[in-house]
VMD Tcl script that builds the backbone (N, CA, C; Angstrom):
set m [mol new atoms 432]
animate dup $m
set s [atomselect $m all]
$s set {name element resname resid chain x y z} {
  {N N UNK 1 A -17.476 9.237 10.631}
  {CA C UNK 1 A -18.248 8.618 9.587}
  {C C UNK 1 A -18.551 7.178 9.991}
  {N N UNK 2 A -19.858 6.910 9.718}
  {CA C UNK 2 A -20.209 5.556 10.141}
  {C C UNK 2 A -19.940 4.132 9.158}
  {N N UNK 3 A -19.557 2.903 9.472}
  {CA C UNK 3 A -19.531 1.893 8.970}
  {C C UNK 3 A -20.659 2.026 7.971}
  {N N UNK 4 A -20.101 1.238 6.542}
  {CA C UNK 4 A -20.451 1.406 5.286}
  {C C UNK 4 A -21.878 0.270 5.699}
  {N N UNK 5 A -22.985 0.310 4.672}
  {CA C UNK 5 A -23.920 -0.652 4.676}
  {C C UNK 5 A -23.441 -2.159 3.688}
  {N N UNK 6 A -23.649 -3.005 4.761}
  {CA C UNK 6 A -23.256 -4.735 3.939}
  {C C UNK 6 A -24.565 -5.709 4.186}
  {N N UNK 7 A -25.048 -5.405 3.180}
  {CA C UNK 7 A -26.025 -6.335 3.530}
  {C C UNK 7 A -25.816 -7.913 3.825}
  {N N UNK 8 A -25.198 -8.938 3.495}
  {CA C UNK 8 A -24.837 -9.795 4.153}
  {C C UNK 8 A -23.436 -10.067 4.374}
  {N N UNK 9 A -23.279 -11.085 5.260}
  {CA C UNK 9 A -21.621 -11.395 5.525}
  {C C UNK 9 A -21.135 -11.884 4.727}
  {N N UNK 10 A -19.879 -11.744 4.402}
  {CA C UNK 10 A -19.194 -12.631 3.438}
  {C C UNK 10 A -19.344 -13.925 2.934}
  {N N UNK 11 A -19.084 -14.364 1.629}
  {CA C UNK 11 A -19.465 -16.068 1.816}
  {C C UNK 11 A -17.955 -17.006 1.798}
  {N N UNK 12 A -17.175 -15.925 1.061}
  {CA C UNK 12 A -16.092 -16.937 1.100}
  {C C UNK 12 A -14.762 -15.864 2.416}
  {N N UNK 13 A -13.457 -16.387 2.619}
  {CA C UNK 13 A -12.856 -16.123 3.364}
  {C C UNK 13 A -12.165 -14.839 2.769}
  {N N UNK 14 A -11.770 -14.296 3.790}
  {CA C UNK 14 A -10.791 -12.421 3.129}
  {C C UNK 14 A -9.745 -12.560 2.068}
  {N N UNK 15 A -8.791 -13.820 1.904}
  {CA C UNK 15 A -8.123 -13.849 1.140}
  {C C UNK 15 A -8.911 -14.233 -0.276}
  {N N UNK 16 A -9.983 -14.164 -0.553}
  {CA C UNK 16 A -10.502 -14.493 -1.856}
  {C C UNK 16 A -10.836 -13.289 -2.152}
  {N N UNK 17 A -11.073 -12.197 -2.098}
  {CA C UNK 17 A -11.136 -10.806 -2.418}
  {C C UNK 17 A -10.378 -10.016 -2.655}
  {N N UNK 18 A -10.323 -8.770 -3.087}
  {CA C UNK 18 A -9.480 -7.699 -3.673}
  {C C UNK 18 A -10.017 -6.280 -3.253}
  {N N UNK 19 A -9.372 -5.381 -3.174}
  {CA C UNK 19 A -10.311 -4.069 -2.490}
  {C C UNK 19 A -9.448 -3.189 -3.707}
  {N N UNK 20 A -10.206 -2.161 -4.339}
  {CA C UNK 20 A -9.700 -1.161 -5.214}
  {C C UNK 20 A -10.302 0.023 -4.985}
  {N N UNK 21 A -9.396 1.008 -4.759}
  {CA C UNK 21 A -9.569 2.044 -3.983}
  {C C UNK 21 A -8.742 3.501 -4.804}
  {N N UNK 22 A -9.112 4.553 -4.690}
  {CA C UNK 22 A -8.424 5.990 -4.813}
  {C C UNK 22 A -8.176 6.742 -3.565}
  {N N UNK 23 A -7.139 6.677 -2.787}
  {CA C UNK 23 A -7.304 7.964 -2.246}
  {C C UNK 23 A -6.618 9.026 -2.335}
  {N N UNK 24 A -7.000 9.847 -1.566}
  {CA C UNK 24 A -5.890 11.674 -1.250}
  {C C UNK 24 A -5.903 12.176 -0.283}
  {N N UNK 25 A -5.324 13.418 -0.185}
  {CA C UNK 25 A -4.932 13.447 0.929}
  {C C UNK 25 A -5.771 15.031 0.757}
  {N N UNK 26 A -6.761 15.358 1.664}
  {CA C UNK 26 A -7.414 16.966 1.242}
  {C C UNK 26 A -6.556 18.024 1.640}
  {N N UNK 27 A -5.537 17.272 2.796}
  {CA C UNK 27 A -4.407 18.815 3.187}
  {C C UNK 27 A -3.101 18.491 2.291}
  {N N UNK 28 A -3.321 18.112 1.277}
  {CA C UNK 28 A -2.035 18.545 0.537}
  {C C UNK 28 A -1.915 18.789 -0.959}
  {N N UNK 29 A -1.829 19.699 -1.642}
  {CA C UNK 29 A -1.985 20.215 -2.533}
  {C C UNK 29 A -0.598 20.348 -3.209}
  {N N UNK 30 A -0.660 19.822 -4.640}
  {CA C UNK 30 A 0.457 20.115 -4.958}
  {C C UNK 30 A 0.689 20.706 -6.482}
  {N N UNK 31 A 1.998 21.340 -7.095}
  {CA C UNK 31 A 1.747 21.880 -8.362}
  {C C UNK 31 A 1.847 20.759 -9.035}
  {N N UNK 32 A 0.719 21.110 -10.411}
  {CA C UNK 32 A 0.167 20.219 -11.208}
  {C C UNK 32 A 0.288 20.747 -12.691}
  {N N UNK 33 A 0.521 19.945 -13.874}
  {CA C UNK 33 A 0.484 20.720 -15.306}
  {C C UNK 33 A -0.951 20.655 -15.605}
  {N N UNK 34 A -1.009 21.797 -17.042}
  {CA C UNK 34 A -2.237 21.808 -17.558}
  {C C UNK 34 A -3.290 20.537 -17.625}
  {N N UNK 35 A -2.126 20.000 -18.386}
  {CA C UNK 35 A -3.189 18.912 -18.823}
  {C C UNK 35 A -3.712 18.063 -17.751}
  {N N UNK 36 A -3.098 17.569 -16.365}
  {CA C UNK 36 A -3.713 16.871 -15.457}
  {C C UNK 36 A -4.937 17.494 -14.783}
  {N N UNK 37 A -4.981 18.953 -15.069}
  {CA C UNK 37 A -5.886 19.456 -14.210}
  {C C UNK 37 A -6.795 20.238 -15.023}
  {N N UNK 38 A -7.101 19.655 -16.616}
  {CA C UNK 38 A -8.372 20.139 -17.388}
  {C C UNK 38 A -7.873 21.237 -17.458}
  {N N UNK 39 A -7.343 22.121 -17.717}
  {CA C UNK 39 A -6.735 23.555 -18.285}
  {C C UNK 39 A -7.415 23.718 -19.376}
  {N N UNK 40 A -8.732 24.709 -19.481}
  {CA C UNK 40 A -8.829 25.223 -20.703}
  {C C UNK 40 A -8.041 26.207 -21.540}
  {N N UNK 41 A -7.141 26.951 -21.236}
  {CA C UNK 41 A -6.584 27.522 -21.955}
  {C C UNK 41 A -5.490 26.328 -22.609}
  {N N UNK 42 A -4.897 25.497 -21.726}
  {CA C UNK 42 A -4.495 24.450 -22.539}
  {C C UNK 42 A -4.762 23.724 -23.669}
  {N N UNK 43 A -5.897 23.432 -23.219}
  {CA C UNK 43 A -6.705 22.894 -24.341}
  {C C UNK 43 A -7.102 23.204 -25.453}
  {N N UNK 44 A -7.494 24.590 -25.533}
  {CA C UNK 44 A -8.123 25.514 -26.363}
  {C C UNK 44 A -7.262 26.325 -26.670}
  {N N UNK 45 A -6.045 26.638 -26.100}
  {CA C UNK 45 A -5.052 28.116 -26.571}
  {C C UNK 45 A -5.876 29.203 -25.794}
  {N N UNK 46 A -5.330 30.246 -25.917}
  {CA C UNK 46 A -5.661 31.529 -25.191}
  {C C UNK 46 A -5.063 32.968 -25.778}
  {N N UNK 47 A -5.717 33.540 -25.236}
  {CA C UNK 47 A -5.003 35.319 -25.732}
  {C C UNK 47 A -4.910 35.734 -24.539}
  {N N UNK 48 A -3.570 36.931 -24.744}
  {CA C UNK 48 A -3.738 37.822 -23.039}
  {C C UNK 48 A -3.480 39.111 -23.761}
  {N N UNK 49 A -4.410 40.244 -23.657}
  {CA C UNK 49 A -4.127 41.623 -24.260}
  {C C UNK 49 A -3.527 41.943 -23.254}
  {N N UNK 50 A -2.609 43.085 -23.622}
  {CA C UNK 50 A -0.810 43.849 -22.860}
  {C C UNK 50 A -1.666 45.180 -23.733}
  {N N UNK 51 A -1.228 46.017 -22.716}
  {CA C UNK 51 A -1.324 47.520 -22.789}
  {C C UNK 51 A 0.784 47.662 -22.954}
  {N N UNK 52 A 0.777 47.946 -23.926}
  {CA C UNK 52 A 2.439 48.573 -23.634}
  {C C UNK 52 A 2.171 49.466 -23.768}
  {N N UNK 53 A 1.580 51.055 -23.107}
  {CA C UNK 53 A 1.795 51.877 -23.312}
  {C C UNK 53 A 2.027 52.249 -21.674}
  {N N UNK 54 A 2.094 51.291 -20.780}
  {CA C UNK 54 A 2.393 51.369 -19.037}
  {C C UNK 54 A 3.698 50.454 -18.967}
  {N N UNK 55 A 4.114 50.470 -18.075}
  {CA C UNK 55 A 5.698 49.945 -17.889}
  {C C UNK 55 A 5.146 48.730 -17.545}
  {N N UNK 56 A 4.287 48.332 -16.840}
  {CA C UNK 56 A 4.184 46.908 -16.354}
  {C C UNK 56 A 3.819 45.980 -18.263}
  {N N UNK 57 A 2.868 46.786 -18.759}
  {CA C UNK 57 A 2.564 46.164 -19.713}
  {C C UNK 57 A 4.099 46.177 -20.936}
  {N N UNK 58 A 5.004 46.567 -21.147}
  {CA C UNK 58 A 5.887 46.466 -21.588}
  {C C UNK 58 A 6.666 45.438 -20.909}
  {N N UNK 59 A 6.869 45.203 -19.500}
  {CA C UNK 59 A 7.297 44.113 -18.940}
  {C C UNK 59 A 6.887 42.836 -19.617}
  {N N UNK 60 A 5.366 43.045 -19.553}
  {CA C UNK 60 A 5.005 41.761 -19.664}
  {C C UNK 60 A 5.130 41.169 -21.249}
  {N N UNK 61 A 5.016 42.395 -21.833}
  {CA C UNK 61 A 4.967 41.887 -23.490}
  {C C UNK 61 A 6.807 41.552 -23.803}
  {N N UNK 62 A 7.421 42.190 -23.116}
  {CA C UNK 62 A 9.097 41.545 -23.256}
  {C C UNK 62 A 9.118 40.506 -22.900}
  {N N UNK 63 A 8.379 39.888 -21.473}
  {CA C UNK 63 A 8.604 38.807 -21.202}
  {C C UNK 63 A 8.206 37.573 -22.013}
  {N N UNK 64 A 6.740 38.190 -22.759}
  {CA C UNK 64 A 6.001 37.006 -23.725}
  {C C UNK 64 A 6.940 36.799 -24.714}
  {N N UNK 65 A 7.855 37.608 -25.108}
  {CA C UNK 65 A 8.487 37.948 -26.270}
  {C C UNK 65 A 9.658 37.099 -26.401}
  {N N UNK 66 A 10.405 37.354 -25.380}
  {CA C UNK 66 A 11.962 37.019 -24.879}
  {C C UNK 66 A 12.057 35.629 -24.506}
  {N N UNK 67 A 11.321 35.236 -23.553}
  {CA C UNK 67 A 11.226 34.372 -22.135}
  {C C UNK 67 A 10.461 33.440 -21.913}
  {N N UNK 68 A 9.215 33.716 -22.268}
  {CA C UNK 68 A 7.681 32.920 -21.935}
  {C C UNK 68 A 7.902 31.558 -22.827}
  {N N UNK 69 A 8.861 30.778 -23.624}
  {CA C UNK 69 A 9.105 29.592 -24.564}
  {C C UNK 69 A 7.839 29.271 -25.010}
  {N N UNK 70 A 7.067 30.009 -25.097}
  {CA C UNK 70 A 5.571 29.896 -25.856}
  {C C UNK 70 A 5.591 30.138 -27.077}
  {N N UNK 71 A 4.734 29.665 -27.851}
  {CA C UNK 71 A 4.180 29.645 -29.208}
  {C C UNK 71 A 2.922 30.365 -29.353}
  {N N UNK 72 A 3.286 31.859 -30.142}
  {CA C UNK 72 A 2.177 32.536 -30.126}
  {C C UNK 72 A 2.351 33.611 -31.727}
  {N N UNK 73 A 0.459 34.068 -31.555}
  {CA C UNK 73 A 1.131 34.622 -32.794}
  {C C UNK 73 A 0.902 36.570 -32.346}
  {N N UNK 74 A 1.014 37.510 -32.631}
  {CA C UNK 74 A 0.942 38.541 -31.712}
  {C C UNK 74 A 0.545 39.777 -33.143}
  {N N UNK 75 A -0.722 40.854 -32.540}
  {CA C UNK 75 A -1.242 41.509 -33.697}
  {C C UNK 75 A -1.688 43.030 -32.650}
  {N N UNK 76 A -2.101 44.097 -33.309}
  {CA C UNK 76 A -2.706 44.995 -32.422}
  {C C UNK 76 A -4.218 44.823 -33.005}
  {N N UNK 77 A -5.092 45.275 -31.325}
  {CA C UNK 77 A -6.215 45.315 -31.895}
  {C C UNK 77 A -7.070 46.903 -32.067}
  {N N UNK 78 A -8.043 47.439 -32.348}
  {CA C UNK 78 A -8.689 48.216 -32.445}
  {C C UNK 78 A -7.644 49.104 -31.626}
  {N N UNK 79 A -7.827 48.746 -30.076}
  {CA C UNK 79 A -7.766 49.927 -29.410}
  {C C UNK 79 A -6.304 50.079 -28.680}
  {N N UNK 80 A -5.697 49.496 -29.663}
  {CA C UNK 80 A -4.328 49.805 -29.717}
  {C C UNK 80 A -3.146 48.778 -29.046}
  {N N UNK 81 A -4.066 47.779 -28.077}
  {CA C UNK 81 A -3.210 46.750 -26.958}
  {C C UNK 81 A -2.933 46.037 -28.349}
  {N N UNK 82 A -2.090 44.484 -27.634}
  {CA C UNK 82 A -1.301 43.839 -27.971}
  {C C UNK 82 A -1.808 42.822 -27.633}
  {N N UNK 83 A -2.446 41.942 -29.143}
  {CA C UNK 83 A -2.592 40.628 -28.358}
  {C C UNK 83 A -1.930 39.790 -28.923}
  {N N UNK 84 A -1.836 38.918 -27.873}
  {CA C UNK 84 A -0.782 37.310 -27.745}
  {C C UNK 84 A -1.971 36.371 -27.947}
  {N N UNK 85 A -1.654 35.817 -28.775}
  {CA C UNK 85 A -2.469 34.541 -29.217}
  {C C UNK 85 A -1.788 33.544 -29.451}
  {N N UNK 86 A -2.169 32.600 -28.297}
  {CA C UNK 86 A -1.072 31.445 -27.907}
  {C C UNK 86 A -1.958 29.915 -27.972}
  {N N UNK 87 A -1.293 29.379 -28.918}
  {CA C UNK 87 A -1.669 27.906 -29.323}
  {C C UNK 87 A -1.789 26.917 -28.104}
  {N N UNK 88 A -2.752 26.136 -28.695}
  {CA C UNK 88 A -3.467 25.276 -27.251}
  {C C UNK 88 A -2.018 24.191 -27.090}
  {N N UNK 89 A -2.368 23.201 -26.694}
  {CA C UNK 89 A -1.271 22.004 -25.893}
  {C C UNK 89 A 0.168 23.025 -25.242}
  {N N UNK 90 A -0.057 23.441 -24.744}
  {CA C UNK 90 A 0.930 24.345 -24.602}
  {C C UNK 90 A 0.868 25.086 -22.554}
  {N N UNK 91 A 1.815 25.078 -21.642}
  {CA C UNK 91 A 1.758 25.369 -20.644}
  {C C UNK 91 A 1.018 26.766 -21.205}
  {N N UNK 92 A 0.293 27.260 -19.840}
  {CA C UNK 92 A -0.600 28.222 -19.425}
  {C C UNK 92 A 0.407 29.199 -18.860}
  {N N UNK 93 A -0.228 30.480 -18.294}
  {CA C UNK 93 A 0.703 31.256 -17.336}
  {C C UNK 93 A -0.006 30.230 -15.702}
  {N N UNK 94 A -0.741 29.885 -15.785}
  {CA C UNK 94 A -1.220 29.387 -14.421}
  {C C UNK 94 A -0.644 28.988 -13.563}
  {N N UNK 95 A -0.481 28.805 -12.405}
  {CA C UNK 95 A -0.193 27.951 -11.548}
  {C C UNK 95 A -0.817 27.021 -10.723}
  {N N UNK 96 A -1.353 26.123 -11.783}
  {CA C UNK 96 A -2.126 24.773 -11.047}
  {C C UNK 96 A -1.574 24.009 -10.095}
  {N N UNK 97 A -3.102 23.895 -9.677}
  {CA C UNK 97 A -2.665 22.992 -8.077}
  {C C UNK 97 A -3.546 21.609 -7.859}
  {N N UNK 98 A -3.379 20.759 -7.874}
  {CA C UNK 98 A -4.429 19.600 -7.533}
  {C C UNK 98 A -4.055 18.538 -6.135}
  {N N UNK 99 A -4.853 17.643 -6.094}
  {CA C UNK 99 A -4.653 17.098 -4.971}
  {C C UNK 99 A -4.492 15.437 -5.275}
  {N N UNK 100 A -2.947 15.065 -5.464}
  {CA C UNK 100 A -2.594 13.977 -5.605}
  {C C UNK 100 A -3.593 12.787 -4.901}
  {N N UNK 101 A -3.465 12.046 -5.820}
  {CA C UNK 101 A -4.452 10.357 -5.819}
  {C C UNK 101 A -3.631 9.180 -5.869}
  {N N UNK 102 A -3.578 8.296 -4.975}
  {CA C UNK 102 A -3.063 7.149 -4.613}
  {C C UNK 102 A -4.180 6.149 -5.496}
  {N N UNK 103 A -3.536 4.986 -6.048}
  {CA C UNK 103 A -4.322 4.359 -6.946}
  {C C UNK 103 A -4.414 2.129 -6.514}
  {N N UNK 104 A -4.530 2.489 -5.543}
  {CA C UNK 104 A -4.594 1.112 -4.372}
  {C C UNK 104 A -5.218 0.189 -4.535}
  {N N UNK 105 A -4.339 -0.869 -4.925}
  {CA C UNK 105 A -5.012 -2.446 -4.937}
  {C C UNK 105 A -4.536 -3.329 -3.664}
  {N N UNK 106 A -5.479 -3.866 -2.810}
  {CA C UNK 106 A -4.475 -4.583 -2.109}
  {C C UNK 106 A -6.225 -5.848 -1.802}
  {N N UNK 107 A -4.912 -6.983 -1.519}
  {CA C UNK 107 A -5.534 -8.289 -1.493}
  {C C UNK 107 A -6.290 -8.293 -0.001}
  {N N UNK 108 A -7.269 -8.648 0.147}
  {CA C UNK 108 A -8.158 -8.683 1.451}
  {C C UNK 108 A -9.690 -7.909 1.304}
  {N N UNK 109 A -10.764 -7.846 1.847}
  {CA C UNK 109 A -11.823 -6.588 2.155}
  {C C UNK 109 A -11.701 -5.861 3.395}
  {N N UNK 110 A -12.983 -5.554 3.680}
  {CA C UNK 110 A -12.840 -4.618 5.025}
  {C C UNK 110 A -12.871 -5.778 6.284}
  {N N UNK 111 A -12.360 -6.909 6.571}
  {CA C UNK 111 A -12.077 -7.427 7.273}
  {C C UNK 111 A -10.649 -7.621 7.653}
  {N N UNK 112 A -9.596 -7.173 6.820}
  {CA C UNK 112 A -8.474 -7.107 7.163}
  {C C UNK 112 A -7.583 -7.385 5.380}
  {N N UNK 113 A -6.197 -7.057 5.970}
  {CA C UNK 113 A -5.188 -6.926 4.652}
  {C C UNK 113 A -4.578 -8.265 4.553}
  {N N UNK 114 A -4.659 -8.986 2.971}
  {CA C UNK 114 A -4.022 -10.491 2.423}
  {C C UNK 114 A -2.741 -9.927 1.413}
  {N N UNK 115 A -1.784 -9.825 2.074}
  {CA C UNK 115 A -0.679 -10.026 0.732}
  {C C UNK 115 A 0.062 -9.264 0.582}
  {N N UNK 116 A -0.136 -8.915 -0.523}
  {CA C UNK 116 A 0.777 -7.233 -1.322}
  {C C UNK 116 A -0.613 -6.250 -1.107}
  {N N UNK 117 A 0.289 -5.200 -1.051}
  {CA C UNK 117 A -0.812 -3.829 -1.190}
  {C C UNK 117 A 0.343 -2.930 -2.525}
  {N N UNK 118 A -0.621 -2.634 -3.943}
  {CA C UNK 118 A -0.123 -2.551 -4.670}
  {C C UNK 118 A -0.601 -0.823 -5.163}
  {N N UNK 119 A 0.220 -0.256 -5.260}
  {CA C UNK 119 A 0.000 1.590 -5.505}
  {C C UNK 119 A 0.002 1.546 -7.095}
  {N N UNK 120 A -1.002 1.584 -8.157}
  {CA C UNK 120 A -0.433 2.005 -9.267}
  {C C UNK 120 A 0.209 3.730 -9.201}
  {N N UNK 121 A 0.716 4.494 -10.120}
  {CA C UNK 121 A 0.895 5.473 -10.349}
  {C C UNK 121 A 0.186 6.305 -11.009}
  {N N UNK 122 A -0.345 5.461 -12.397}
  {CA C UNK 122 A -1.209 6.105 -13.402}
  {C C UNK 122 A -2.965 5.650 -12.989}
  {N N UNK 123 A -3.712 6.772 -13.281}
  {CA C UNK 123 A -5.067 6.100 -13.335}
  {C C UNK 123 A -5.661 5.105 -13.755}
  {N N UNK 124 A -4.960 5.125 -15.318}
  {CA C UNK 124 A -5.209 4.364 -16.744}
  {C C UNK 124 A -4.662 2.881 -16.451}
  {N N UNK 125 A -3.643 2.491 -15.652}
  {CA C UNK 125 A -2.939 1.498 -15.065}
  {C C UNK 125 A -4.428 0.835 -14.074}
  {N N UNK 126 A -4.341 1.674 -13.217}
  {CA C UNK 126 A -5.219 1.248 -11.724}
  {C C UNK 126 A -6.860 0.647 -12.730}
  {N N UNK 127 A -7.420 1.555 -13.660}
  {CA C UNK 127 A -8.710 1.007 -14.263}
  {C C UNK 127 A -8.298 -0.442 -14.815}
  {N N UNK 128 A -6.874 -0.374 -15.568}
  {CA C UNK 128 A -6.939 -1.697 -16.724}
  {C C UNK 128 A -6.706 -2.971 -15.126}
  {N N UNK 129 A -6.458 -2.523 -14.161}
  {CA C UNK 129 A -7.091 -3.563 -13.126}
  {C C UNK 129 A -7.944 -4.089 -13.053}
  {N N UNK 130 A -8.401 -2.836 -12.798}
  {CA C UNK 130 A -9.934 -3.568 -12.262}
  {C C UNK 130 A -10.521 -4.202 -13.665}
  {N N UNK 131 A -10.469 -3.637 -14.924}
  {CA C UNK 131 A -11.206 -4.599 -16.021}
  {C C UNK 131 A -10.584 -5.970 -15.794}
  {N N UNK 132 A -9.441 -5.871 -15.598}
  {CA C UNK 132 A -8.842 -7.471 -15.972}
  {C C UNK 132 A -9.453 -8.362 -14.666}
  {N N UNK 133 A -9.764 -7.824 -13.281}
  {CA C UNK 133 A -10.357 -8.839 -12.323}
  {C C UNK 133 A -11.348 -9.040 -12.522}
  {N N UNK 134 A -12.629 -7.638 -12.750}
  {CA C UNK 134 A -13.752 -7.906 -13.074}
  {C C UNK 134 A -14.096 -8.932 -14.285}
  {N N UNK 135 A -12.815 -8.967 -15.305}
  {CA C UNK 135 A -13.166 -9.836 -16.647}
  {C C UNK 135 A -13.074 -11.449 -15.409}
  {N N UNK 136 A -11.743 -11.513 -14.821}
  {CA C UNK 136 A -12.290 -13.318 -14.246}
  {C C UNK 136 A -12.954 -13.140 -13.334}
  {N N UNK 137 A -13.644 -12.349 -12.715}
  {CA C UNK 137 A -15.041 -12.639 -11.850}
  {C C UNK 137 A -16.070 -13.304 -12.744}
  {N N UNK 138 A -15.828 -12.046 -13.464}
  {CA C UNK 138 A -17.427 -13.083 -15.080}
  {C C UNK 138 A -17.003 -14.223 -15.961}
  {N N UNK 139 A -15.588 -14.136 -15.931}
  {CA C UNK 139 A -15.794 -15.875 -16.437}
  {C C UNK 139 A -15.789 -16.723 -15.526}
  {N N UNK 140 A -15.669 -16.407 -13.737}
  {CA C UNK 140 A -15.631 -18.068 -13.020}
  {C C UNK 140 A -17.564 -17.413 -13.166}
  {N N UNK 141 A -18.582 -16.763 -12.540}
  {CA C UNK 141 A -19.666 -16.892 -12.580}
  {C C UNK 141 A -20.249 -17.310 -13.887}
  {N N UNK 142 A -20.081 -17.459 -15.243}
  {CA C UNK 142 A -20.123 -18.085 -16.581}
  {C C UNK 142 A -20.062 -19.485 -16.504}
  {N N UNK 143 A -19.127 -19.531 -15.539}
  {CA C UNK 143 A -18.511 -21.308 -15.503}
  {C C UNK 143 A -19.494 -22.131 -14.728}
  {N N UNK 144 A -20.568 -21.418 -13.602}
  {CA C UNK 144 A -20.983 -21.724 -12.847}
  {C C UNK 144 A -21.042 -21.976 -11.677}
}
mol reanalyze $m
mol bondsrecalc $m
mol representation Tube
mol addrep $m
């Protein structure tokens, strides 16, 4: 990948800047809960119709029953299955996977690193950054 476009050179020196950045890593994937990874059944709740009239489907409806620590409410329908109707905010059967994000502040630009290099954890952390620098960028340009 080629060097980014800059239309002119810097005016002041590297230590007067800040670089804010996300990255990840594309080869590593890791398990993730509903809610980090937009889960609609999370969100919304879900149903799963069970045939118990096959052994697997008796498995599975013992397991919803017994085991699954879910919150559901359970009815037959027409054609005789079993449905589980399971309230939203609530883990999924899924097994989500996403791809962890590093949330990187560090003092310097692309001319080299000034200082601390600072990892938030949370997204919501790493944004209320950048508002709070971008807020004194616009009050020293205000000032004149």
């Amino acid at each position: 990948m080629g060097q980014p476009f800059r239309p002119n050179d810097p005016k002041m020196p590297v230590e007067a800047y800040q670089t804010f950045s996300v990255k990840s890593r594309p080869d590593q994937a890791v398990k993730s809960v509903c809610e980090r990874v937009g889960c609609e059944a999370w969100r919304l709740g879900w149903e799963s119709l069970i045939d118990e009239s096959t052994d697997l489907g008796r498995a599975q409806a013992a397991f919803i029953r017994t085991e699954s620590r879910r919150t559901f409410r359970e009815q037959r329908n027409a054609a005789g299955l079993t449905v589980f109707r399971f309230e939203p905010y609530q883990r999924c059967f899924a097994d989500h996977q996403t791809m962890p994000e590093k949330y990187v502040v560090r003092g310097g630009d692309w001319r080299g690193v000034v200082g601390q290099v600072r990892v938030h954890k949370r997204a919501a952390d790493w944004v209320e950054h950048v508002q709070q620098h971008m807020g004194l960028l616009l009050d020293e340009r205000d000032k004149g």
